[in-house]
Structures are given as C-alpha cells and as structure tokens.
PAFI-447167 format. One record per atom (N, C-alpha, C, O): residue in one letter; x, y, z. Coordinates in steps of 0.2 Angstrom, whole numbers, plus 2048, in hexadecimal, padded with zeros to 3 digits. Each point is the difference from the previous one (the first is absolute). Layout:
BEGIN
AXYZ...
***
This chain:
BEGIN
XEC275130FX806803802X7FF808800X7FC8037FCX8087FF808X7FE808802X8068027FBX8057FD7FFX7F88097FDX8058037FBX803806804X7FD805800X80B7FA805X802803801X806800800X8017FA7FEX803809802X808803800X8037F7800X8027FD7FBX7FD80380CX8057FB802X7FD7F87FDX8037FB802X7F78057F8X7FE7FC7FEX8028007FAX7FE7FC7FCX807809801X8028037FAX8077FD7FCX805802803X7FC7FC7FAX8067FC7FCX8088067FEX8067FF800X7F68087FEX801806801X804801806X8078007FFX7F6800807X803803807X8067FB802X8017FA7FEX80380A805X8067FE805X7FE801806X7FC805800X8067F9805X7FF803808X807801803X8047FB802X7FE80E7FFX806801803X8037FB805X7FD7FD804X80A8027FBX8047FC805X7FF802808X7FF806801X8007F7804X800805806X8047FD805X7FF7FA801X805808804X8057FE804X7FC7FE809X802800806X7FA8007F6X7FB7FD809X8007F97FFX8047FD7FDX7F5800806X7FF7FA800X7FA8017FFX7FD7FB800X7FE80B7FEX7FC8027FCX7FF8017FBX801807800X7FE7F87F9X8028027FCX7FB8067FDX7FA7FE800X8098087FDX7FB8067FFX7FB7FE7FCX8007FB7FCX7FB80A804X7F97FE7FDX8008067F7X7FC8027FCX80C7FE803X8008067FAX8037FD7FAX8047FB801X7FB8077FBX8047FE7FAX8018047FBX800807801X8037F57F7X8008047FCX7FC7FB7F9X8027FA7FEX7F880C7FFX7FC7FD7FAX8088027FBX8038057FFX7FF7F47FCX8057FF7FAX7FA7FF7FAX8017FC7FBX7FA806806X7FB8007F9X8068047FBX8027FD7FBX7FF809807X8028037FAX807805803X801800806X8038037F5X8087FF802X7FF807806X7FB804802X80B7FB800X7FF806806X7FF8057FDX8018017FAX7FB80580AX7FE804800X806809803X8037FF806X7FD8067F7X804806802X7FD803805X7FB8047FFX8097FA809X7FB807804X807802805X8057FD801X7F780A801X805805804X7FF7FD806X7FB7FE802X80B800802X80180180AX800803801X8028047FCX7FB7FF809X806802806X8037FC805X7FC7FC803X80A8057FEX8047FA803X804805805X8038057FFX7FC7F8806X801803806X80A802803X8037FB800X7FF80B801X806800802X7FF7FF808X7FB800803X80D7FD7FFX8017FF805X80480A804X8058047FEX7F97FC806X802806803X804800805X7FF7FB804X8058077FDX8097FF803X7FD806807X7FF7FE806X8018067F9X801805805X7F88037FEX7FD7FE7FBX80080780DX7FA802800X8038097FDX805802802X7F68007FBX804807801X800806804X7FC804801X8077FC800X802808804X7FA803802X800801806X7FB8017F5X7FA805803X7F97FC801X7FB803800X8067F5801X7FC7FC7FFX7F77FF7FDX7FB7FE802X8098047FAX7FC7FF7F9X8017FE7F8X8038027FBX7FA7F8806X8007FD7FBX7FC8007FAX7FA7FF800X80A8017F8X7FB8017FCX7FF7FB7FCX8047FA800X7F78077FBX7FF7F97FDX8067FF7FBX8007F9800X8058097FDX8067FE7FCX8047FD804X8057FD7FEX7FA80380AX8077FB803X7FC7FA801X8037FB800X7F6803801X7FF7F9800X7FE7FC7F8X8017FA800X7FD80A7FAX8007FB7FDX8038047F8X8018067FFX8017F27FBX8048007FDX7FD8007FAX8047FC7FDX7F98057FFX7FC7FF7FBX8047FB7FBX8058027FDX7F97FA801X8057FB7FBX7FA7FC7FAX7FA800802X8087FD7F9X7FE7FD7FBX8017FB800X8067FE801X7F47FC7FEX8037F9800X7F87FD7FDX7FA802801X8097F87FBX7FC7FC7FDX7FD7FB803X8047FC802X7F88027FFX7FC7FA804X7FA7FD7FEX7FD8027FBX8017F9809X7FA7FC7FEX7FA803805X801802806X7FA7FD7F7X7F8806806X8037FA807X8027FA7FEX7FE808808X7FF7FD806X7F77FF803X7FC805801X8037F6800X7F87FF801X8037F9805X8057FC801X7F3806803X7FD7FB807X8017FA7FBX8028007FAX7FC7F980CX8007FA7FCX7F97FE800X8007FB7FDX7F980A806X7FB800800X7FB8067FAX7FA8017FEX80D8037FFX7FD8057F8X7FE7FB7FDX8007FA801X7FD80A7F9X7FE7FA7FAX8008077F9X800806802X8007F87F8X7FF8037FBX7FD7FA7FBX7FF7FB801X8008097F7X7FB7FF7FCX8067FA7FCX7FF7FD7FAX80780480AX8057FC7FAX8047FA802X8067FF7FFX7F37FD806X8037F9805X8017FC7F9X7FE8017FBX8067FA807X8007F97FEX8037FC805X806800801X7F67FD802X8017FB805X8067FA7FFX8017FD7FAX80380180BX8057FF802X8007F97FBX7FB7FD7FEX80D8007FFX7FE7FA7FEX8007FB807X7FE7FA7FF
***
C-alpha cells in the first residue's frame, strides 16, 4: 500500500460539482489551523483612469482550516484507512 494522502484515514476529499471528482482534500490529523486569505472582491465599475491597484482586487481576511493536500501527498503521520 502506497502511503499517500488518499490512502490516509486522516484525509477527506473536497466535495466537487462535476462528475469528476477533484484530486484535493483536507488532512483532519490535527484541529484546523490559523491562516491569512486573500479573498478576492468583486469590481462593479472599471476606474476612471484605468488603473488598477492591488486593494480593489483583493481582501485580506482570517480564517481557520485544515492543511489542503493532493490525494497523491503523503506525510510522516499516515495511518492507513480502516
């Protein structure tokens, strides 16, 4: 057995609305983790002197989660699936 991600009892594999399902997940080893976005605005109008700076496209925010990893990663903290 290959000790990888998606061999991992740990991992989830994100939901996905194709009939593909994505190759990405989240390791739940350990509780979510605190990391910065940038979380993109939506832009209504172009401006006037058509230039654009980095504070109209993105939004800095805070948000808790689990590491996202391939279903092909592996780390040193497998326990394969029951």
């Amino acid at each position: 057995m290959d000790k990888k991600c998606s061999e991992c009892k740990y991992w989830k594999r994100l939901p996905s609305d194709d009939s593909e399902p994505f190759d990405i997940g989240r390791c739940k080893r350990y509780p979510p983790t605190h990391d910065m976005m940038m979380i993109m605005k939506e832009i209504k109008e172009w401006p006037e002197n058509g230039k654009l700076y980095p504070g109209q496209f993105a939004n800095p925010t805070h948000e808790s989660m689990w590491p996202a990893t391939l279903m092909a990663d592996w780390c040193g903290e497998f326990k394969p699936n029951d």
